[in-house]
N, CA, C and O atoms as a Tinker XYZ file with bonds, in Angstrom:
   460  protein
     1  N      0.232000    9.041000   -7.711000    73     2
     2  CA    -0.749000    9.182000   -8.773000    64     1     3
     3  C     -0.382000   10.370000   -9.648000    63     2     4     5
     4  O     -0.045000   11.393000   -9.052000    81     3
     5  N     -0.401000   10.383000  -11.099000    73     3     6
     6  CA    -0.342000   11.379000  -12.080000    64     5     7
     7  C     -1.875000   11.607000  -12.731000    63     6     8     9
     8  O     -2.829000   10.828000  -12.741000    81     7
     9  N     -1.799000   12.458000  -13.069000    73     7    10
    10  CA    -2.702000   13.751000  -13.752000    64     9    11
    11  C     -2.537000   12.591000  -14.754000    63    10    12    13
    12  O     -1.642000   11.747000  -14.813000    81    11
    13  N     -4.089000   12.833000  -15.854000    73    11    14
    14  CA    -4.536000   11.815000  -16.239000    64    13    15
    15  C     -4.313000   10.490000  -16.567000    63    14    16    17
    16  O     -4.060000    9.978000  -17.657000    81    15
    17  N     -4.467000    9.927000  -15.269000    73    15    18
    18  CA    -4.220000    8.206000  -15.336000    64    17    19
    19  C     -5.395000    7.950000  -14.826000    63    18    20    21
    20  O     -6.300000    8.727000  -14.521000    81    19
    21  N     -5.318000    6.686000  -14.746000    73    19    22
    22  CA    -6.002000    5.556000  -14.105000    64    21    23
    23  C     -6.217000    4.784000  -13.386000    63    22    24    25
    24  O     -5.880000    3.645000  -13.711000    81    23
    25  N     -6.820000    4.964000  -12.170000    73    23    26
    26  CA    -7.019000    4.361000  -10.592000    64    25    27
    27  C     -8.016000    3.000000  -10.866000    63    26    28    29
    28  O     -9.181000    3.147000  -11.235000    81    27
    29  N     -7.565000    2.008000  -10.698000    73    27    30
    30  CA    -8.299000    0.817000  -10.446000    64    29    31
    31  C     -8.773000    0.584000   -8.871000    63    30    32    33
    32  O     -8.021000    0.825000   -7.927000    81    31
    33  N     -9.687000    0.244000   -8.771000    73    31    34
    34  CA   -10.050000   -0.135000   -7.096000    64    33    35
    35  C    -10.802000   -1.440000   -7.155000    63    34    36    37
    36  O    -11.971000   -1.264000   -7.501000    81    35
    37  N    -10.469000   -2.745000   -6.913000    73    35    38
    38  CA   -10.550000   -3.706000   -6.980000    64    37    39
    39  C    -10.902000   -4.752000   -5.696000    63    38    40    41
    40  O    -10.093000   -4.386000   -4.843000    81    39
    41  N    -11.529000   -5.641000   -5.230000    73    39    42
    42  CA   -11.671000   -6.406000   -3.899000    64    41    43
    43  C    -12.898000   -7.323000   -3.916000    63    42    44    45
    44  O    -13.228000   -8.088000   -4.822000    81    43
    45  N    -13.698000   -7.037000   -2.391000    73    43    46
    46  CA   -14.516000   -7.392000   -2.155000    64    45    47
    47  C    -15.505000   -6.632000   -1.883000    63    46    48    49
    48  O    -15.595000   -5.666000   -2.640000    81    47
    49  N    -16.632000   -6.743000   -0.722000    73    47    50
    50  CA   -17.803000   -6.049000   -0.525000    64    49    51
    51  C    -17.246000   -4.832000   -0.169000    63    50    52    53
    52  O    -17.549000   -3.806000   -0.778000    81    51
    53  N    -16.243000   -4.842000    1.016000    73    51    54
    54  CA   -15.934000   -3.341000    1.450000    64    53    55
    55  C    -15.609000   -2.282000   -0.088000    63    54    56    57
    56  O    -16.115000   -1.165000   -0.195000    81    55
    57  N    -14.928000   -2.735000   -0.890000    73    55    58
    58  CA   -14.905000   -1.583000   -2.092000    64    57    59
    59  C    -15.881000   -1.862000   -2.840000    63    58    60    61
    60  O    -15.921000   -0.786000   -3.438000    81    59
    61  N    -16.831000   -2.547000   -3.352000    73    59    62
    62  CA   -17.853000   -3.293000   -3.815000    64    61    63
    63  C    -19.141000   -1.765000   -3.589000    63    62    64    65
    64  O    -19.513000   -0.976000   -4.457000    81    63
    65  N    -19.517000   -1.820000   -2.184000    73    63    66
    66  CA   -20.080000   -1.166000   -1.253000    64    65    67
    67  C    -21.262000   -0.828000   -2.607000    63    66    68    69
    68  O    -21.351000    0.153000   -3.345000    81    67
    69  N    -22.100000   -2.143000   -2.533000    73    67    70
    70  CA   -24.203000   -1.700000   -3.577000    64    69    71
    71  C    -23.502000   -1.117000   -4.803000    63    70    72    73
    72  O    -24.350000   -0.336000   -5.235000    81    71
    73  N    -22.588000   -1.056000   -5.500000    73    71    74
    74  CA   -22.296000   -0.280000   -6.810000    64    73    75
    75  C    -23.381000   -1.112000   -7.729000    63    74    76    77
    76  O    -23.886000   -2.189000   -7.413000    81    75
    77  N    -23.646000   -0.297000   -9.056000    73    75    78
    78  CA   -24.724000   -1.296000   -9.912000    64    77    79
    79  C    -23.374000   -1.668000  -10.761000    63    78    80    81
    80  O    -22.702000   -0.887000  -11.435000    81    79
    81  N    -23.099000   -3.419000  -10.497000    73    79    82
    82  CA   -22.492000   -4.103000  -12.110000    64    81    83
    83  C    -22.804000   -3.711000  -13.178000    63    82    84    85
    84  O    -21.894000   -3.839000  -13.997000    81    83
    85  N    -23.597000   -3.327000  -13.516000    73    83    86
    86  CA   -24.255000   -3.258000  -15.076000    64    85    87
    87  C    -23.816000   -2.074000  -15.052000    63    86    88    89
    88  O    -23.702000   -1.939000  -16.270000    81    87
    89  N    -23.489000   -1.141000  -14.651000    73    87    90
    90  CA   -22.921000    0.519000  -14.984000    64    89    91
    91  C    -21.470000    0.726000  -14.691000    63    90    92    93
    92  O    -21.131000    0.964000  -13.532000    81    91
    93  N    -20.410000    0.641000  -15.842000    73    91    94
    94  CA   -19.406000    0.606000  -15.422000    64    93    95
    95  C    -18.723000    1.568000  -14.516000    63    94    96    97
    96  O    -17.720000    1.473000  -13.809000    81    95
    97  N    -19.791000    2.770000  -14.813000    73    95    98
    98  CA   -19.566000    3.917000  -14.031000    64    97    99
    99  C    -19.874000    4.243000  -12.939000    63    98   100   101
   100  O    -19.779000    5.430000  -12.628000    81    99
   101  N    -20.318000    3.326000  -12.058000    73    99   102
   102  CA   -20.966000    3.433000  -11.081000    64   101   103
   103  C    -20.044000    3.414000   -9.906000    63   102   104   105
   104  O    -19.823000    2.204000   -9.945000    81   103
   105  N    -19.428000    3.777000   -9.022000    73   103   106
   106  CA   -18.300000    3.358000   -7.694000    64   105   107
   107  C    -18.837000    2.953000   -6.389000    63   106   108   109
   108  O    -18.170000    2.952000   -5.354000    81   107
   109  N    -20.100000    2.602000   -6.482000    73   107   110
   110  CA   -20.662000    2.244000   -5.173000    64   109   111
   111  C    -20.854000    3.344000   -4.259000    63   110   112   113
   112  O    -21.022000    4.487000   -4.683000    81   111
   113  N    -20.836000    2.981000   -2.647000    73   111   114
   114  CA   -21.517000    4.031000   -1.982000    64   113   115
   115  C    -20.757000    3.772000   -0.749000    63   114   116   117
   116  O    -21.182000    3.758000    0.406000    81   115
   117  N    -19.325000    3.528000   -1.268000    73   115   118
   118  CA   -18.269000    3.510000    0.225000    64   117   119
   119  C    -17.178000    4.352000   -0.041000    63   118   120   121
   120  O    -17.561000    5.271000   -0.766000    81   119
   121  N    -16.128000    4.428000    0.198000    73   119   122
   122  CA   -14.920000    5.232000    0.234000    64   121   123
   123  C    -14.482000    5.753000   -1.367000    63   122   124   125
   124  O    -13.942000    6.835000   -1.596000    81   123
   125  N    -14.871000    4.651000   -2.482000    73   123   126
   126  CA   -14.756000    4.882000   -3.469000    64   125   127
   127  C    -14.681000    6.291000   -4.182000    63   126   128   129
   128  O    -13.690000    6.932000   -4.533000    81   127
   129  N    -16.519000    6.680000   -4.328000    73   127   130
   130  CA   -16.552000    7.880000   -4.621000    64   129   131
   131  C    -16.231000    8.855000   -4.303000    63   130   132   133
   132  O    -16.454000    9.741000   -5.128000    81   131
   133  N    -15.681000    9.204000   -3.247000    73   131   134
   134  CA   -15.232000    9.807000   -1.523000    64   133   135
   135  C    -13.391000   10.179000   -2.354000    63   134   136   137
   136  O    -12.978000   11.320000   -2.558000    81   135
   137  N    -12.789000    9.193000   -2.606000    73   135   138
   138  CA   -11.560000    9.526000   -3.421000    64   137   139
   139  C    -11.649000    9.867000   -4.849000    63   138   140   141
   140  O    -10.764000   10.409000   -5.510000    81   139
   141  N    -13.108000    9.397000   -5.358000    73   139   142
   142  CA   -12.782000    9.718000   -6.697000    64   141   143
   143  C    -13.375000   11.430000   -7.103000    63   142   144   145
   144  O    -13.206000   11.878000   -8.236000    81   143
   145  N    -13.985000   12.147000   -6.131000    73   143   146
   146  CA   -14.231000   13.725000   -6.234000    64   145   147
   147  C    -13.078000   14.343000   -5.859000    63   146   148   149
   148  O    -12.802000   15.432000   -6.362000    81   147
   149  N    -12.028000   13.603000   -4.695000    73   147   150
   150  CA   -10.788000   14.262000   -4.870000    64   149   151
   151  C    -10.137000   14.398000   -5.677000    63   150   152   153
   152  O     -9.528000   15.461000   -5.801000    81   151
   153  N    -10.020000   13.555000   -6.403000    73   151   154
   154  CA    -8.939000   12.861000   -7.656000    64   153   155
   155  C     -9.481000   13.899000   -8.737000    63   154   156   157
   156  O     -8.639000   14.583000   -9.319000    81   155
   157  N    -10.750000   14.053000   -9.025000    73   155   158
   158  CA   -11.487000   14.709000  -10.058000    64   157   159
   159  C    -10.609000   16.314000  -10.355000    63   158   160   161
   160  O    -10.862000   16.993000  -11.350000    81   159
   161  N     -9.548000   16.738000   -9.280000    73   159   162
   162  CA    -8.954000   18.147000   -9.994000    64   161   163
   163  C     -8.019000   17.511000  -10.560000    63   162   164   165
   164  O     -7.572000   18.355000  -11.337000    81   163
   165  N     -7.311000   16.417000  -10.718000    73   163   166
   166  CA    -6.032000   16.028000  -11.436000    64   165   167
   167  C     -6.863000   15.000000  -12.740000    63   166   168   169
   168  O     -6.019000   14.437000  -13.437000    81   167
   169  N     -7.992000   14.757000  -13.060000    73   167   170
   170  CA    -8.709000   14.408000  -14.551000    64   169   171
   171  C     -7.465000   12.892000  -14.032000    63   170   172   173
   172  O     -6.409000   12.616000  -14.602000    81   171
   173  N     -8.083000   12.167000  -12.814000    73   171   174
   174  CA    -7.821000   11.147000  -12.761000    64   173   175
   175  C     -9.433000   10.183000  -12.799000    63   174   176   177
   176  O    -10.486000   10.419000  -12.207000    81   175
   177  N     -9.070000    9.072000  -13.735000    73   175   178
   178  CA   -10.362000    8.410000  -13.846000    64   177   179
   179  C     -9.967000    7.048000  -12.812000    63   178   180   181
   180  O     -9.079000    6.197000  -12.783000    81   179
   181  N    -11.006000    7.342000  -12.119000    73   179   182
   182  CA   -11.390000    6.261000  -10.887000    64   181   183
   183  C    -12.266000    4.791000  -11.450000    63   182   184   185
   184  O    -12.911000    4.961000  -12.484000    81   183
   185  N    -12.299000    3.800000  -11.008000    73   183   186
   186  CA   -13.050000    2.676000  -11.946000    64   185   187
   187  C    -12.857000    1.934000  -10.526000    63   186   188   189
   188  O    -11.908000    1.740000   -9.767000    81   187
   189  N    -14.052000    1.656000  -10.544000    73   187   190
   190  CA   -14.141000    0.410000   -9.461000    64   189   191
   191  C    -15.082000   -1.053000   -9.869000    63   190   192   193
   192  O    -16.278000   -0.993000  -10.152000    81   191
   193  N    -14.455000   -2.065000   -9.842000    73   191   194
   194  CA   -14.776000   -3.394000  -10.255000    64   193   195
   195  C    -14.588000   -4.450000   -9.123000    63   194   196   197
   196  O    -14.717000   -5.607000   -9.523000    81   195
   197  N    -14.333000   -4.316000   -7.911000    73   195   198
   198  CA   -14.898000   -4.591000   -6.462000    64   197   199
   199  C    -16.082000   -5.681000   -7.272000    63   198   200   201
   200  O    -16.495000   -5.616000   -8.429000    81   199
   201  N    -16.416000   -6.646000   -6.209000    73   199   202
   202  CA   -17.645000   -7.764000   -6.375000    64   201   203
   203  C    -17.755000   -8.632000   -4.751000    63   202   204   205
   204  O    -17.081000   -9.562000   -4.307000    81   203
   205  N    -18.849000   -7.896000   -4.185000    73   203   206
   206  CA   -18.740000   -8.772000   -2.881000    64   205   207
   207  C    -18.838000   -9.822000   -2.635000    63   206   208   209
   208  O    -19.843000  -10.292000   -3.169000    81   207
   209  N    -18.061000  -10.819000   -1.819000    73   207   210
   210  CA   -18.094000  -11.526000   -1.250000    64   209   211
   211  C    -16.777000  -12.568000   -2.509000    63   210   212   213
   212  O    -16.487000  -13.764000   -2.465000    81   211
   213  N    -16.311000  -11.545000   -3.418000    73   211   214
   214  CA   -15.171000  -12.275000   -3.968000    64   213   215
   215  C    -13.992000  -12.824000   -3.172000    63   214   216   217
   216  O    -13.879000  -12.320000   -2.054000    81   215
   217  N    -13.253000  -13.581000   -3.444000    73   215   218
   218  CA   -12.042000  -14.236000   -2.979000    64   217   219
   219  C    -11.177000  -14.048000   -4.161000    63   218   220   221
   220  O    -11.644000  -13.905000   -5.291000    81   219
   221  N     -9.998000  -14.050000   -3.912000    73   219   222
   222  CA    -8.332000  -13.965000   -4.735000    64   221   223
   223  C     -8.467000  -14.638000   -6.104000    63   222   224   225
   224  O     -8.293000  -14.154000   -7.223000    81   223
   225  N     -8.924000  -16.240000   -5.626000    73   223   226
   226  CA    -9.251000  -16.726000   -7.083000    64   225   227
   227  C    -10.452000  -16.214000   -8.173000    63   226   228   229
   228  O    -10.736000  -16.694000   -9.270000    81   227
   229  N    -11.117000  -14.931000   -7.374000    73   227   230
   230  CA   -12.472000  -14.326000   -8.119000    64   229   231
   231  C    -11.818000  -13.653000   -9.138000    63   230   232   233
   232  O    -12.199000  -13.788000  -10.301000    81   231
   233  N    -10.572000  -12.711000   -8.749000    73   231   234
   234  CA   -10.051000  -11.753000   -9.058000    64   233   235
   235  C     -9.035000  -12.160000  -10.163000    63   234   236   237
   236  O     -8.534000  -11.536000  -11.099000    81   235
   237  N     -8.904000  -13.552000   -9.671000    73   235   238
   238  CA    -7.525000  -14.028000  -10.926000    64   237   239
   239  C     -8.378000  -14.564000  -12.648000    63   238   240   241
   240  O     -8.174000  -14.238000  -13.817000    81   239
   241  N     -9.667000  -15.811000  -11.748000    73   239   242
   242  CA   -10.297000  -15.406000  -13.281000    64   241   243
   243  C    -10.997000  -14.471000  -13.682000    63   242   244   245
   244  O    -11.931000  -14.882000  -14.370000    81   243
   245  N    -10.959000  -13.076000  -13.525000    73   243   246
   246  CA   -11.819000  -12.282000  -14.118000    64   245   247
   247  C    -10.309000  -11.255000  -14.569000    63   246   248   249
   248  O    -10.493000  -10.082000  -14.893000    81   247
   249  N     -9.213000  -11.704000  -14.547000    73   247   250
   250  CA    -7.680000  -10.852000  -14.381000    64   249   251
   251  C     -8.004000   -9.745000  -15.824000    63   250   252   253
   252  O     -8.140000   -8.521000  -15.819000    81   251
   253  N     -8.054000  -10.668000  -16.926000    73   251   254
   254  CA    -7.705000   -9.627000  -18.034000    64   253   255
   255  C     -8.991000   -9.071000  -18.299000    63   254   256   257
   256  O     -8.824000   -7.968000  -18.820000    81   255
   257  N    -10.388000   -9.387000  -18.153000    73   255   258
   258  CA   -11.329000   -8.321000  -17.979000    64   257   259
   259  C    -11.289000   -7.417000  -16.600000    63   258   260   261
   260  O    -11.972000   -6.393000  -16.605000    81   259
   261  N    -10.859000   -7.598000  -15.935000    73   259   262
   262  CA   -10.929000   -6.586000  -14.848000    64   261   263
   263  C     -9.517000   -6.130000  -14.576000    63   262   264   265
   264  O     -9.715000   -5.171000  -13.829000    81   263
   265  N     -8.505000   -6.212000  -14.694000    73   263   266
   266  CA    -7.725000   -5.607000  -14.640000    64   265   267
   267  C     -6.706000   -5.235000  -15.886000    63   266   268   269
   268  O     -6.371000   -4.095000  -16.211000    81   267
   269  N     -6.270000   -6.548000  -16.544000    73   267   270
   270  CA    -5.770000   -6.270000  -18.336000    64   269   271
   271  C     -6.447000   -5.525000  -18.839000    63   270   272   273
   272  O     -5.880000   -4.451000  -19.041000    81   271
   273  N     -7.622000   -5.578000  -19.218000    73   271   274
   274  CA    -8.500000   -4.338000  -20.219000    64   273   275
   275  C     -9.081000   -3.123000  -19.217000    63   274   276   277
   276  O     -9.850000   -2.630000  -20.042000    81   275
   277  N     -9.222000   -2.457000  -18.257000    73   275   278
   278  CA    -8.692000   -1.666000  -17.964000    64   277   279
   279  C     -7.202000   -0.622000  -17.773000    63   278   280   281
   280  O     -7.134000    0.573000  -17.483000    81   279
   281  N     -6.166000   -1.567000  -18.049000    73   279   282
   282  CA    -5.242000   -0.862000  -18.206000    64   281   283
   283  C     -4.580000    0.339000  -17.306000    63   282   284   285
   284  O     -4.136000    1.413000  -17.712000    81   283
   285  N     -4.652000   -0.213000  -15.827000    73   283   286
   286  CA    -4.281000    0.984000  -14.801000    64   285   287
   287  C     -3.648000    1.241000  -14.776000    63   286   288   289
   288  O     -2.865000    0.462000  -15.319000    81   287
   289  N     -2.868000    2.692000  -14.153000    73   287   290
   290  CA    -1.761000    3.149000  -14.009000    64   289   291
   291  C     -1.589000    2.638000  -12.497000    63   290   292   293
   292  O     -0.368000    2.574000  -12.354000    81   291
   293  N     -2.084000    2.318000  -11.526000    73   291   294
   294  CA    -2.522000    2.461000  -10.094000    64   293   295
   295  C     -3.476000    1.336000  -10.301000    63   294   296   297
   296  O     -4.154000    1.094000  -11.299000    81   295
   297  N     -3.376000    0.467000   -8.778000    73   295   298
   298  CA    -4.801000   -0.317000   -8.475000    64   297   299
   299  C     -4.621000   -0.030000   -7.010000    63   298   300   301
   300  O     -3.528000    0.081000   -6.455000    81   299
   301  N     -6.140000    0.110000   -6.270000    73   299   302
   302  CA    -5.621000    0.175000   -4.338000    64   301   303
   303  C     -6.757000   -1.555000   -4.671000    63   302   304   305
   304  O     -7.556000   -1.857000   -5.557000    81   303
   305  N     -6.251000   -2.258000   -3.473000    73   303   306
   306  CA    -6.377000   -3.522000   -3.678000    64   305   307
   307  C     -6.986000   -4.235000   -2.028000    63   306   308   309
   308  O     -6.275000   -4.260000   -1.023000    81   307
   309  N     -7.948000   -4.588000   -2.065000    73   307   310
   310  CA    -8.722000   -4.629000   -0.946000    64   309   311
   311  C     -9.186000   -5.995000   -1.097000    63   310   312   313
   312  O    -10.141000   -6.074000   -1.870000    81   311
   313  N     -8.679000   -7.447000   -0.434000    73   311   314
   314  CA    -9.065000   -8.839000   -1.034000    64   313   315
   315  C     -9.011000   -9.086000    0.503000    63   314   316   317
   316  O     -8.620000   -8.207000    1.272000    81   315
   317  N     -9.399000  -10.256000    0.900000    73   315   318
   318  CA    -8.889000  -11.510000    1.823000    64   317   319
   319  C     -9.715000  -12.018000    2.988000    63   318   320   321
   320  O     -9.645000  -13.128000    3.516000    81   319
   321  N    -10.646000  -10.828000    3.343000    73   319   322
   322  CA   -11.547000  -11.481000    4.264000    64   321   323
   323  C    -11.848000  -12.811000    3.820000    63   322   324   325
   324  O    -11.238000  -13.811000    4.200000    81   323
   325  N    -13.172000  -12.796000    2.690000    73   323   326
   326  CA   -13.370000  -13.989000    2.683000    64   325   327
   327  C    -12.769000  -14.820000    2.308000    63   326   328   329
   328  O    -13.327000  -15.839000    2.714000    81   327
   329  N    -11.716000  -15.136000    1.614000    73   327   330
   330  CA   -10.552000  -16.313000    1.868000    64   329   331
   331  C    -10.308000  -17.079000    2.956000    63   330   332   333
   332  O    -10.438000  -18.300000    3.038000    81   331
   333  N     -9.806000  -16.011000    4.124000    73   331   334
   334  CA    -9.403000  -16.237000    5.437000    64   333   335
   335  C    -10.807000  -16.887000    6.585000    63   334   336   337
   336  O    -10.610000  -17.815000    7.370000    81   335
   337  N    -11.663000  -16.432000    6.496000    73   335   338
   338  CA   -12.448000  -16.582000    7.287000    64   337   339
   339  C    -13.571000  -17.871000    6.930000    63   338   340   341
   340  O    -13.953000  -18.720000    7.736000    81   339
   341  N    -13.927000  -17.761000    5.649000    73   339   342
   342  CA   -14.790000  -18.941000    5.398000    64   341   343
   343  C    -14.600000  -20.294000    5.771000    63   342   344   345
   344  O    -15.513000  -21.031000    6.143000    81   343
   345  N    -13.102000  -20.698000    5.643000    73   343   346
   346  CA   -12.597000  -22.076000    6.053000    64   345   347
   347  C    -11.863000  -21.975000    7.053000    63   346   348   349
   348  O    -11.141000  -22.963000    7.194000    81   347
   349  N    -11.706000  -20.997000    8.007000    73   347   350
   350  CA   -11.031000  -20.683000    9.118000    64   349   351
   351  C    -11.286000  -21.742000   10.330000    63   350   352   353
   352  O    -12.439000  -22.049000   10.631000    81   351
   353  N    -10.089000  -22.320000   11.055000    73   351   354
   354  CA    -8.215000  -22.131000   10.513000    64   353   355
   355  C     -8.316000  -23.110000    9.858000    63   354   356   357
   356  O     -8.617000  -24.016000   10.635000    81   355
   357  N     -8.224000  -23.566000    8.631000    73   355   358
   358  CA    -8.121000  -24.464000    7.796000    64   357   359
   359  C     -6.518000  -24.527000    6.863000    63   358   360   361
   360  O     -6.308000  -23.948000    5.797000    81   359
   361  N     -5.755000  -25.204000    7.460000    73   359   362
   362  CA    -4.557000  -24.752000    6.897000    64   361   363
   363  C     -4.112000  -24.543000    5.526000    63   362   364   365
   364  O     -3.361000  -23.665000    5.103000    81   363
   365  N     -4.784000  -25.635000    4.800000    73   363   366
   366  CA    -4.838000  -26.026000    3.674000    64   365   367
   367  C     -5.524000  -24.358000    2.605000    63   366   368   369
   368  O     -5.224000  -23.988000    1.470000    81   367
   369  N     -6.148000  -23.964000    3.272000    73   367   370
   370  CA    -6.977000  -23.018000    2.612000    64   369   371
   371  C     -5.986000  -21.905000    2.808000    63   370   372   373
   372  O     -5.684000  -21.313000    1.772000    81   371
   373  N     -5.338000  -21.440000    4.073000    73   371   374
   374  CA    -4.571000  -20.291000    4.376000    64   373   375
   375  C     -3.623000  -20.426000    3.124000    63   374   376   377
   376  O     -3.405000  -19.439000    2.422000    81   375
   377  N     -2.876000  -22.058000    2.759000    73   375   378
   378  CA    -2.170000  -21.567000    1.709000    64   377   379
   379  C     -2.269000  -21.853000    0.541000    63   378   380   381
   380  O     -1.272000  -22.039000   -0.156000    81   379
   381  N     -3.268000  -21.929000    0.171000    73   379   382
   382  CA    -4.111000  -21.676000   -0.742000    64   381   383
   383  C     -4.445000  -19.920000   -1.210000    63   382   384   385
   384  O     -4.642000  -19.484000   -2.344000    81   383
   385  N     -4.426000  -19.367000   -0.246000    73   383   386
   386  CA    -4.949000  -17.725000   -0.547000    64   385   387
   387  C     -3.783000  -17.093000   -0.603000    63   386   388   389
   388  O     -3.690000  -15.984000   -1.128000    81   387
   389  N     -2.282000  -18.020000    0.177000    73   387   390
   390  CA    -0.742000  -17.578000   -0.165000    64   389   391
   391  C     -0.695000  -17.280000   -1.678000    63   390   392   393
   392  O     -0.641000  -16.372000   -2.508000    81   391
   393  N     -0.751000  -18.596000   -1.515000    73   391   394
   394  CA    -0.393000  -19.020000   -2.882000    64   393   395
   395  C     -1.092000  -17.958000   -3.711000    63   394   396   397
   396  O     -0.360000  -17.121000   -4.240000    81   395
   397  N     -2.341000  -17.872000   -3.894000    73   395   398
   398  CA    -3.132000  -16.969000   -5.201000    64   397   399
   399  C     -2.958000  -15.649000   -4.746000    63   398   400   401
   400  O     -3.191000  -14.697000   -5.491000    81   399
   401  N     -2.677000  -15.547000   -3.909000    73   399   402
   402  CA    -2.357000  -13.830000   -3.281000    64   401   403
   403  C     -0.710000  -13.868000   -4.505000    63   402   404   405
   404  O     -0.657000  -13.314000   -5.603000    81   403
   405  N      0.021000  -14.395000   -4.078000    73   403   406
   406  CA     1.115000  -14.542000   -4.079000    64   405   407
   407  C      1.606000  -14.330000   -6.309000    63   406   408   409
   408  O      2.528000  -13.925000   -7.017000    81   407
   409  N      0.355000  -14.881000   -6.430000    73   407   410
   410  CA     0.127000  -15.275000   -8.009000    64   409   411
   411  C     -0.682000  -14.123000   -8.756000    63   410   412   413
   412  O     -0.508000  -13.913000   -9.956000    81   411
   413  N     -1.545000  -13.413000   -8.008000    73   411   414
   414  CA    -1.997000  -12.019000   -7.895000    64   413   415
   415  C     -1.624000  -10.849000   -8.350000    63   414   416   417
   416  O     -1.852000  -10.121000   -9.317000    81   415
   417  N     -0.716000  -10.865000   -6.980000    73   415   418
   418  CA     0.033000   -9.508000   -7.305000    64   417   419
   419  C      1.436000  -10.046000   -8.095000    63   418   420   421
   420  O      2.066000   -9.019000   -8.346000    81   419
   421  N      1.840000  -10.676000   -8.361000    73   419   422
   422  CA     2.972000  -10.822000   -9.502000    64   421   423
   423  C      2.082000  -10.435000  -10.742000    63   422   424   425
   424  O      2.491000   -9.436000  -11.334000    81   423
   425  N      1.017000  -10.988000  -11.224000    73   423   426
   426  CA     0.557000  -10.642000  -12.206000    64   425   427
   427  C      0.045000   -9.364000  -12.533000    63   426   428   429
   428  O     -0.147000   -8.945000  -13.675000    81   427
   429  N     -0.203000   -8.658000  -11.282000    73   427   430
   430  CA    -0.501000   -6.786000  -10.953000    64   429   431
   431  C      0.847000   -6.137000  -11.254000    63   430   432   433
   432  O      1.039000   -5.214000  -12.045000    81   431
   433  N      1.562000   -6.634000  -10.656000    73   431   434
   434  CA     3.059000   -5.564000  -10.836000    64   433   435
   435  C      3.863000   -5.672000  -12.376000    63   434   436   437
   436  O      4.658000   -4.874000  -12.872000    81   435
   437  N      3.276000   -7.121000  -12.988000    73   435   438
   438  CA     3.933000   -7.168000  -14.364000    64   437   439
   439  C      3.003000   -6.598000  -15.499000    63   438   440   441
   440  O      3.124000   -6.397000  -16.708000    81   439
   441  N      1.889000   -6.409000  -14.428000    73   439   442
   442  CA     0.821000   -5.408000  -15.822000    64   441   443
   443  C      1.371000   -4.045000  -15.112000    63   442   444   445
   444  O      2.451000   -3.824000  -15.658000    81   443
   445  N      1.140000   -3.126000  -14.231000    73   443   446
   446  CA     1.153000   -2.087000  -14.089000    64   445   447
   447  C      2.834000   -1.882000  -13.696000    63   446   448   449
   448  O      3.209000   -0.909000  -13.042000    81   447
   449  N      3.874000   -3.055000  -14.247000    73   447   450
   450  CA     5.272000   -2.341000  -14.424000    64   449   451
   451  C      5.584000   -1.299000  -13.263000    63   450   452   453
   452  O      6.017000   -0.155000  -13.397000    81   451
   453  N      5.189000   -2.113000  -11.847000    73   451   454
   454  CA     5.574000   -1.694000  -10.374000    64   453   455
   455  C      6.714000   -2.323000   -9.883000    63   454   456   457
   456  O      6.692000   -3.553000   -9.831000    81   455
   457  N      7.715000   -1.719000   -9.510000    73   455   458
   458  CA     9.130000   -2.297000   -9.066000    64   457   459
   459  C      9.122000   -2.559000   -7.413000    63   458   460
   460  O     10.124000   -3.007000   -6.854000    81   459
């Protein structure tokens, strides 16, 4: 992480953790805020857009509002429970969450230009 950038924190309920949607500023009431008072001596801005009980494909259509127009330097990336578990063992579904996992982060590393 560099001195003023931009931390995305993105997932499900665990980063989610009661934040109010309607306040973009809001980081919930789990680990979030917890890193983002550390971060606060390097004038790193923390943003969390977490939505519980999302899945991979939550994250892909909401891609360029939640992650394109934020514009991170950094995302920490917290997905898959519910993918995995809702249709569990459902094979069909496991690669299914390959697959969009897989479609995910290609589209993370070609926005935030991660090698």
């Amino acid at each position: 992480l560099k001195p003023n950038s931009i931390l995305l924190f993105q997932g499900d309920s665990v980063t989610d953790c009661c934040r109010d949607r309607e306040n973009d500023n809001d980081l919930g009431k789990s680990y979030v805020p917890l890193i983002n008072e550390y971060l606060k001596q390097y004038n790193i801005k923390v943003i969390n857009r977490a939505i519980a009980g999302n899945k991979v494909n939550n994250l892909l259509d909401r891609f360029d509002k939640d992650f394109k127009d934020v514009n991170p330097d950094n995302i920490i990336l917290l997905i898959g429970v519910n993918d995995t578990w809702h249709d569990f063992p459902n094979p069909k579904s496991t690669k299914q969450f390959k697959n969009e996992l897989d479609l995910l982060l290609l589209k993370i590393k070609n926005l935030t230009k991660i090698n």
